[in-house]
N, C-alpha and C positions, 0 to 999 in steps of 0.2 A: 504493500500500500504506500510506503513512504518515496521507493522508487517512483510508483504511478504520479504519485503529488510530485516530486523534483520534474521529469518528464513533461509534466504540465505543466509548471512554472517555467519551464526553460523553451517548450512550444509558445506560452504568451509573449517571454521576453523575446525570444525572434522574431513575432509577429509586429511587436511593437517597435521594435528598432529595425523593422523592413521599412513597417509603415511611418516611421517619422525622415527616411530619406526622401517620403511623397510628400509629406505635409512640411514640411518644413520650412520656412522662406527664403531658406539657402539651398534650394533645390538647383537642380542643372541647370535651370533657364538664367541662373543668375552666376555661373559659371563654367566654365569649357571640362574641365575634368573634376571629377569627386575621388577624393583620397584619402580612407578611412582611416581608422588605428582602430587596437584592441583595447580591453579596459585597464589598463595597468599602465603605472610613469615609463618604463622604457618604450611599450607601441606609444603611448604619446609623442615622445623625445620622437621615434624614429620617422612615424608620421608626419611628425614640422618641418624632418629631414625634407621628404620626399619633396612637399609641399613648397618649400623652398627653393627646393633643386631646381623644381619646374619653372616655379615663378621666375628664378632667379638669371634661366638660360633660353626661355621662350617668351613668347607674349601671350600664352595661353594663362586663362584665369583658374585659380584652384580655390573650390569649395571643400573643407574640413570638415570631414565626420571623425571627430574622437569619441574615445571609449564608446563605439557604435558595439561592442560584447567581446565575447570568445572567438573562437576558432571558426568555427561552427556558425558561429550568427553571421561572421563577417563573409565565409566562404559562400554563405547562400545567397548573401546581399551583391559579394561581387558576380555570380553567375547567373543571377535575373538581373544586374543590368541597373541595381539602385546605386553600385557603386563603379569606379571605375580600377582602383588599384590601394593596395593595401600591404604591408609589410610580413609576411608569413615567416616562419623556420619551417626548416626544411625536413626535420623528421619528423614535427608536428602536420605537416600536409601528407607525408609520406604513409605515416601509422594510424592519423587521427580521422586523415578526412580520406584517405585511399583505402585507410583499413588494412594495408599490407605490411609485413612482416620488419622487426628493425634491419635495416643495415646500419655496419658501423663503418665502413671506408663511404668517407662526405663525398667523394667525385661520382663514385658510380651510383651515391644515394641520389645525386644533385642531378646528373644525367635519363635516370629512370623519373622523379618528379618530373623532370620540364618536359620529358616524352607523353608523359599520362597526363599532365595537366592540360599539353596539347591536343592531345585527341580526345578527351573524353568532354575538357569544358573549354574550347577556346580561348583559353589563358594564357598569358606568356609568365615562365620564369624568367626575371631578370637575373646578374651574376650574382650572388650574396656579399652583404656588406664587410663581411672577410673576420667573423667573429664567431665562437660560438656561448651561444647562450643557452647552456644545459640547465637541465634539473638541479638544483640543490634542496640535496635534501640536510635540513638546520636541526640544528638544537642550542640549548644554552652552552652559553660559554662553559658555566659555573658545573653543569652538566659534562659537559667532555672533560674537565680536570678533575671532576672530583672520580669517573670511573676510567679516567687514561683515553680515552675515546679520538680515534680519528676518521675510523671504516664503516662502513655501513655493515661489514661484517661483525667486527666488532662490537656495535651496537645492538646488533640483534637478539644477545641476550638479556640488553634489558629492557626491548620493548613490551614485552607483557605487564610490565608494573607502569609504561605511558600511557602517554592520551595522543591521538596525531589529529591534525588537524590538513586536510587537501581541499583542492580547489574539486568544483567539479567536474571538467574535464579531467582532471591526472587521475579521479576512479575511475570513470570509462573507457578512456583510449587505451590503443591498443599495448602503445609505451609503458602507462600509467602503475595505477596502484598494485590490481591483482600481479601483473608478472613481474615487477617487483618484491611485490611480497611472498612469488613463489624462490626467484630468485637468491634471496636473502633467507628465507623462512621468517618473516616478520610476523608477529601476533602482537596484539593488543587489548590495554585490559578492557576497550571497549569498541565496538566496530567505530573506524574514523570519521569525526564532525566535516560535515561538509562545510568550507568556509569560504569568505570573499577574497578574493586575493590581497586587496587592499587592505585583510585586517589580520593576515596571518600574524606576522611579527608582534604585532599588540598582543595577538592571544598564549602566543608564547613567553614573552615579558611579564606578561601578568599569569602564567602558569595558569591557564588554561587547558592549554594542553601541552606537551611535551617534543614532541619533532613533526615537521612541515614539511610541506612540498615550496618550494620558491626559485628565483631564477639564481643563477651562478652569477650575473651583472647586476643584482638588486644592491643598488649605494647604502641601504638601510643594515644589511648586514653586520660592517666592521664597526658602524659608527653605533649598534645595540651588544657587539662585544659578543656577536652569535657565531657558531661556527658549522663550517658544511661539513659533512661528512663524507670523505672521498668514495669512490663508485668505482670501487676495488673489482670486482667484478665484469664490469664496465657494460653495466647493464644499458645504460641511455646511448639512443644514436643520437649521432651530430644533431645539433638543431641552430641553424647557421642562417640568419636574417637574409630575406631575400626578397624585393620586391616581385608582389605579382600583380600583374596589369593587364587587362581584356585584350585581344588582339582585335577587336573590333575597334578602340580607342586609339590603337597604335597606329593601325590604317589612316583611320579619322585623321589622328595627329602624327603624322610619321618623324617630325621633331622631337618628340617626347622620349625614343628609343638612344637619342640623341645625348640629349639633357641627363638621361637616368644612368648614364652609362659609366659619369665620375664617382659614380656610388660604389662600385665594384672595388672590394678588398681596402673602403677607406677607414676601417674602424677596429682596433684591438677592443680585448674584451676590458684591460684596463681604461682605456678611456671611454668606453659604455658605463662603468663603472662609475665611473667620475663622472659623468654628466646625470648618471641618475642621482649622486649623493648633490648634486648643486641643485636639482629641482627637489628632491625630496629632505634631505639635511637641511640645505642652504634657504628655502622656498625662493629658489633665483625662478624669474617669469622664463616659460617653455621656450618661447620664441627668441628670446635673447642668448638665451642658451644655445640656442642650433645658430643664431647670427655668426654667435663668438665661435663656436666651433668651425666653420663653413671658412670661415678668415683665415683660422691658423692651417687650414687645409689649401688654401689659396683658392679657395672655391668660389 
């Protein structure tokens, strides 16, 4: 039953962040291309990326959908056509939205993506922004010293006495909780709280619950004194930023394959890192932040 209610919550919120790229007064007619983000600071940051990019090297106008959802919301938005281009990883399209198996070597994972995303949904993958942005899975600081903790294998024996807290995509996809948890043999003293991405770190601070699912480039990390536990196993495939963009839009705008092109390998995962702790540490304004970045890139 509680599955069926998540399911249906996550049916309305699709519906409703379909239907607010119609209703909106920043609809296409008031702009040339639409260029989403996910709900979380780094799709934002990355999104301003894009968004900029375009502005910054065409005369084509870009309308912002942030925090338009997950994976999943945005996927179905960009292939009816509500949106035009959106920031993906690559093992997240690969596992989540193809549903096929991990690969872990990033080129023939990145080559099989932009094969499938071309034929099945007239999408183009653009190069990836040359970082990856894995899974981390956290816990406290205070937690890893007090039982010597670095691995996920390691860990293992003491998660029956935690509490975890995951977004809800990382229980369903195919990457996510279950083959992890068979992976590891991970148990817990209670089946895992579904949480908002944006409040894992709070819930762990405040011992809520015990170990999380969060990105490997989340600035809030070092600056809460949290620690990742390595993936000794090396259970996660690549998940490596990569714009995807309708090839019906690129026809449309064939300068835009153009413009998106200086994006290709211009980002370590440390200064992803750094530009999420200046929006989320700092509260530096999004746009300024991608200004200042774009500059020291000579962009």
């Amino acid at each position: 039953m509680k599955k069926f209610v998540v399911y249906c919550l996550l049916a309305f919120a699709l519906v409703m962040a379909i239907a607010s790229c119609n209703s909106s007064p920043n609809n296409s007619s008031s702009g040339d291309i639409i260029v989403a983000s996910k709900d979380f600071t780094e799709q934002d940051i990355l999104g301003e990326l894009l968004a900029q990019q375009i502005e910054a090297t065409t005369n084509l106008k870009v309308v912002r959908r942030p925090r338009l959802g997950g994976s999943f919301i945005c996927h179905n938005a960009i292939t009816s056509g509500k949106i035009d281009a959106y920031i993906e990883y690559t093992g997240t399209a690969f596992t989540g939205i193809l549903k096929q198996k991990v690969i872990n070597d990033p080129k023939i994972l990145y080559e099989k993506l932009k094969q499938a995303y071309a034929q099945q949904f007239n999408l183009e993958v653009m190069p990836s922004l040359g970082f990856n942005s894995t899974f981390a899975i956290t816990i406290r600081g205070e937690d890893a010293r007090r039982y010597n903790l670095r691995t996920l294998s390691e860990a293992s024996k003491y998660t029956p006495q935690w509490r975890a807290g995951f977004g809800y995509e990382f229980l369903e996809r195919e990457d996510g909780y279950a083959g992890l948890a068979k992976t590891y043999n991970l148990r817990f003293a209670k089946p895992p709280q579904i949480m908002d991405l944006g409040l894992i770190y709070r819930a762990l601070i405040q011992k809520q619950v015990d170990l999380v699912a969060g990105n490997s480039t989340d600035g809030q990390i070092a600056r809460l004194g949290l620690v990742v536990l390595e993936d000794d196993k090396q259970y996660f495939p690549p998940y490596e930023p990569t714009p995807i963009v309708r090839q019906a839009i690129l026809a449309k705008y064939p300068q835009l394959k153009k413009a998106i092109a200086p994006l290709a390998e211009l980002m370590t995962a440390d200064e992803m890192r750094r530009l999420n702790y200046l929006v989320e540490g700092e509260l530096q304004d999004i746009k300024e932040v991608v200004r200042e970045f774009r500059k020291t890139k000579g962009l």
